[in-house]
N, C-alpha and C positions, 0 to 999 in steps of 0.2 A: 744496873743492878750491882755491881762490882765496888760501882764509885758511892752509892749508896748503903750496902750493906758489908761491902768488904769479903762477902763470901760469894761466892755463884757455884752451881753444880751443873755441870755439863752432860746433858741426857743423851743418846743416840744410840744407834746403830752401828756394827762395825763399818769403818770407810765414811762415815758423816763427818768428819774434819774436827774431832773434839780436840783432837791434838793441835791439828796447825793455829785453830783458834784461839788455843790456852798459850802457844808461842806469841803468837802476836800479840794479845794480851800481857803478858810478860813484857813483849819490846816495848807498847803502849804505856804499862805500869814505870818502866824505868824512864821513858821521856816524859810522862803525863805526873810522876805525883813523886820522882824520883826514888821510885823503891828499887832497892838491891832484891833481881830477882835467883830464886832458891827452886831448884828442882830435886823435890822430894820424892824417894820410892815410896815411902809406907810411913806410919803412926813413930815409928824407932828412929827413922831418920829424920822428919821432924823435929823431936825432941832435940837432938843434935844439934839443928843446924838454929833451932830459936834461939834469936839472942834479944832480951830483955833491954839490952841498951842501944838494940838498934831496932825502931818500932820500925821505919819503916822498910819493910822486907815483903816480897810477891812469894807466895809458895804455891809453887805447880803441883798437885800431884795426880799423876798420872794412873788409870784404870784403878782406883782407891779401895775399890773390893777386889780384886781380880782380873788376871789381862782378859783370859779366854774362857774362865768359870768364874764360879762362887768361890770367894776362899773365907770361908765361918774365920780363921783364926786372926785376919786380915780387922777384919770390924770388929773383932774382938779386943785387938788392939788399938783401934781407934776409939772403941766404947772407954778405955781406960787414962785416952790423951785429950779428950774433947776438952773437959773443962780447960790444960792449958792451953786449948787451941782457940777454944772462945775469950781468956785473956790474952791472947798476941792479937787478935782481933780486935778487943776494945783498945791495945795499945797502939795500931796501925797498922796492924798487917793486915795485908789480903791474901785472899787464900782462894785458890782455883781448883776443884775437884773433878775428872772425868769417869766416867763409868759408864757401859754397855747398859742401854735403857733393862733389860732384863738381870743384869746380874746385882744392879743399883736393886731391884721390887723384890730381888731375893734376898738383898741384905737388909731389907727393911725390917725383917723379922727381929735379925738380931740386935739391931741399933737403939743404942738408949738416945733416942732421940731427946728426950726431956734433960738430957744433959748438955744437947746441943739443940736450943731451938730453933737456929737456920734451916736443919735439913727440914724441917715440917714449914716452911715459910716459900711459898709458892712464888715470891716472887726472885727466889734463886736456882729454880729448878727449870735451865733451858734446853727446849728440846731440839739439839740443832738441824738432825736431820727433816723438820717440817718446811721443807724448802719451796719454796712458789717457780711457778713456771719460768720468768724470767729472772729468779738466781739461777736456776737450773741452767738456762741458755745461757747465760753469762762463764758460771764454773766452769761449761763444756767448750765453751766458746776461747775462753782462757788458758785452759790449761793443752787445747792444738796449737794457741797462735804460740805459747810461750813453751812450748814440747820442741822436741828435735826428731816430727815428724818429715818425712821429704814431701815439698811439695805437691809429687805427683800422690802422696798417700793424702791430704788433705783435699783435694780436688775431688777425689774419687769418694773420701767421704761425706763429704759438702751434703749429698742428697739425703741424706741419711739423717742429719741431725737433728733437724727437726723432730723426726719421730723420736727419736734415742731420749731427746729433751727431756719428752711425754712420758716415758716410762718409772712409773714410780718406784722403782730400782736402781734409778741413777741415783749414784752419790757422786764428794767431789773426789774419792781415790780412784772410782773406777775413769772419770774424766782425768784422774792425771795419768791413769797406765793406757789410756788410748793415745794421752800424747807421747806415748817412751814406746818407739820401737822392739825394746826388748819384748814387749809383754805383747805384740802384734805383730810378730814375724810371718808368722803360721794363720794367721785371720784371713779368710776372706769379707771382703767388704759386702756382703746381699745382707740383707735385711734379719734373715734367721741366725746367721751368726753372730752379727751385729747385736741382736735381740738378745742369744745365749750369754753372750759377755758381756751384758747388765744383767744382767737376771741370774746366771749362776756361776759367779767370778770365782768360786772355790775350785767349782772343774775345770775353767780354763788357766787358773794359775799352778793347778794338777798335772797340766799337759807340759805347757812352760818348763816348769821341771824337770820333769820327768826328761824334755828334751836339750837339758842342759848340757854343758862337757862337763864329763866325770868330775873336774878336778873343782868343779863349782857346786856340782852336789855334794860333794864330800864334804864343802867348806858349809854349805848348810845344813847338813848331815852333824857336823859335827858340835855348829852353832845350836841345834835340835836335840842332839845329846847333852848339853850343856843349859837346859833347860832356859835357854835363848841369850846367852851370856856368856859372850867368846872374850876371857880380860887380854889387855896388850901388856907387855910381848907375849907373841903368841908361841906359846910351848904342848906339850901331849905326853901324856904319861901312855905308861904301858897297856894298858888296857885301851885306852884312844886310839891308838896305834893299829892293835889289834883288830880292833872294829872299824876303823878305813881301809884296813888291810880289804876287808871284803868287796870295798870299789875299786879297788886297787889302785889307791891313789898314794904318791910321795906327800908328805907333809909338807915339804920344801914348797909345793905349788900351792897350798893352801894360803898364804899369805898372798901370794897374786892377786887370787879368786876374790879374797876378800876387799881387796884394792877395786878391781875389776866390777865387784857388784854392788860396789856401795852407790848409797842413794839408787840403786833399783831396787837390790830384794835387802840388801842390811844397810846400815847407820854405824858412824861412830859414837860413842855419846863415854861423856865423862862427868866422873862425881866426885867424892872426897876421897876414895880411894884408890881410882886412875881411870885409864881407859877402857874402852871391851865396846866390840861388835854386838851388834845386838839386829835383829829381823827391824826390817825397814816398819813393818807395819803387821800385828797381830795375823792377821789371814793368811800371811805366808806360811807360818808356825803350823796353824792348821791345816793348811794344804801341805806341808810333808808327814803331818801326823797322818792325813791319807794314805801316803805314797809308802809308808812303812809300815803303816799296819796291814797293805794288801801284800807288805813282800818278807815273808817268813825269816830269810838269814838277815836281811835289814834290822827285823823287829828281836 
């Protein structure tokens, strides 16, 4: 679709792998057709980064209406960039869009689609989460053997996976946090637990936290105050301050934490204006939006 239309929209679920797909794609794009790939947040940055003399260019952009809602002003701004976005299109570029299959059916309202007729063109709209049984065993199967589970934890779950497979609640995040210890300290391996962490990974990633060291919550604590966008070098005004004060955490250890938890719960990620921490993967975000909305001086 990609190589054909130049556009694809990627539909899913949180944890269905819209992201690692649109990477790959990207690495794909730059060995298959030698495009310079561009990772765009939104319709502004975009415009920015198009350049006219260079048709060919891959643009990532990632949750294109919204990470964890709707954002009306989001499409609003892409209703106002479509046409130059369908000219870098006829000129070469490609263009990869991700979206939560439900926040994409709520921007649908707002979209001048007639200015963009890709998004009404069904053969750019993939839904990745409709996963067959044996991608399922494959994802699960893959992300134990290539995890830095021990041994004795993959034996013990061996009987299990099969059913885990089955469950039409496996995605491939929640198969890559069964291969990372961090996220299955506290598991026990029987079948009902096994079952709860497919099925409601927002509470066990609730617990997780919760039972973190301080100096880790804090760093996501603060990465959460920051509306998910910690920039490097990492600094804290007075009011930041103030409000870690309540976990009673030094700032000095918060750059550890953040060291310490990357590629589990945060990412470094960089753009044209530098670096910054950012939540490994949307569901994190919502799972301390939990853990602060039940706790009053937090909130």
């Amino acid at each position: 679709a990609l190589q054909l239309k130049r556009f694809v929209m990627l539909l899913g679920d949180p944890m269905a792998g819209k992201s690692t797909i649109s990477a790959a794609l990207a690495l794909a794009a730059a060995d298959s057709w030698g495009c310079l790939p561009v990772f765009a947040t939104d319709a502004e940055d975009f415009k920015r980064h198009w350049n006219p003399d260079e048709p060919k260019q891959f643009f990532w952009i990632d949750d294109a209406f919204g990470q964890t809602q709707y954002n009306r002003a989001s499409a609003q701004k892409w209703n106002s960039v479509f046409p130059l976005l369908s000219t870098a299109i006829k000129k070469g570029a490609r263009v990869v869009f991700t979206s939560r299959t439900n926040i994409y059916n709520s921007a649908k309202r707002d979209l001048k689609r007639s200015a963009f007729p890709l998004l009404t063109d069904s053969q750019v709209l993939v839904e990745v989460e409709r996963l067959g049984l044996q991608e399922k065993k494959r994802i699960l199967y893959n992300h134990l053997r290539m995890g830095n589970q021990p041994v004795k934890f993959r034996a013990e779950i061996k009987p299990y996976l099969e059913g885990l497979a089955e469950r039409p609640k496996l995605l491939p995040e929640i198969a890559r946090r069964l291969g990372n210890p961090f996220f299955t300290k506290d598991l026990y391996l029987v079948e009902s637990t096994l079952s709860k962490f497919v099925d409601q990974p927002t509470e066990f990633l609730v617990d997780v936290i919760r039972e973190s060291s301080q100096s880790d919550f804090a760093a996501l604590s603060l990465l959460f105050m920051r509306a998910g966008q910690v920039a490097l070098p990492l600094t804290l005004d007075d009011k930041e301050r103030a409000a870690l004060a309540v976990i009673e955490e030094k700032p000095a250890k918060l750059r550890d934490s953040f060291v310490a938890l990357e590629n589990v719960m945060v990412k470094k990620s960089y753009d044209a204006s530098g670096g910054s921490w950012k939540f490994s993967h949307p569901t994190i975000r919502e799972a301390m939006a939990v853990i602060i909305s039940e706790e009053n001086d937090l909130l």
